[in-house]
N, C-alpha and C positions, 0 to 999 in steps of 0.2 A: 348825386352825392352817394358816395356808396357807406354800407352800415359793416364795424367790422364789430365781432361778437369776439370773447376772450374767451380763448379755449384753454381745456385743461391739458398738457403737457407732460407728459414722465420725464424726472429730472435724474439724471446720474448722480449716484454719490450723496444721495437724499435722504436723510435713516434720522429719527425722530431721537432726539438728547437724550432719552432716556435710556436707549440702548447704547450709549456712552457713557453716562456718569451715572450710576446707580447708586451715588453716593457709598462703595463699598471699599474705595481705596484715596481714603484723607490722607494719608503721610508721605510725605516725603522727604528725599535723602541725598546725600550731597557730602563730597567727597575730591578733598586734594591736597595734593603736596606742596609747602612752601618751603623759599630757602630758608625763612627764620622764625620762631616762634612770634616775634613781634606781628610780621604780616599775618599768620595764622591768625593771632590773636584779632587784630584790624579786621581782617575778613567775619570772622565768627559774629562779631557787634553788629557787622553793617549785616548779615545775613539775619541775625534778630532783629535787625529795626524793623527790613523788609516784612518777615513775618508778621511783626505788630501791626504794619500798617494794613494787611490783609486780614487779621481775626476778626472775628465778629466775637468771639468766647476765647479764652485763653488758649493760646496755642503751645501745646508741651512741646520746649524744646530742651535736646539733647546733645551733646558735642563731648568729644574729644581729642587729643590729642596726642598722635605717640611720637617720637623719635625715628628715622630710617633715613637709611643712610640717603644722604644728599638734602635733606630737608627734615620738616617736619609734619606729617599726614596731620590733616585735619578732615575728622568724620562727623556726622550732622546730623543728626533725626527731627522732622519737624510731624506732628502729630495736632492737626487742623480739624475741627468741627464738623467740616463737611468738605465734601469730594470741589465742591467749588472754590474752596479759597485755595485747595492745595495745588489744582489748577491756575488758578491767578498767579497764584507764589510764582509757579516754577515757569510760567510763561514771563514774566518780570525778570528772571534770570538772564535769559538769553538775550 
């Protein structure tokens, strides 16, 4: 019977979370043109619900809306507690 021992291994692409989220950048931003202010509007709602269901503390959100030709830009600030839910958020998106 042979004995197999677990050896330690160097992994590619191996780098410890915190040299990723250093909790320095919670906000995120979101940005697009509809044909009508109506869809604008629809969008903006379901984009806070989303937020809500990710805070852990109130999430400051921001939007607006301008006019341009062919539509209507709709702009978005979402300003999240910690570098984790703004990550959740914006992986939720795609």
């Amino acid at each position: 019977m042979s004995q197999n021992k677990a050896q330690e291994t160097p992994v590619c692409c191996c780098v410890d979370v915190g040299t990723i989220m250093d909790n320095t950048d919670s906000v995120a931003t979101w940005s697009r043109v509809f044909d009508s202010k109506a869809e604008a509007e629809q969008m903006r709602e379901s984009l806070e619900a989303k937020a809500r269901a990710v805070e852990s503390e109130p999430c400051q959100i921001t939007s607006s809306m301008q006019d341009e030709a062919g539509g209507v830009r709709l702009d978005m600030q979402f300003v999240f507690s910690c570098q984790a839910e703004s990550l959740i958020f914006q992986l939720g998106l795609r």
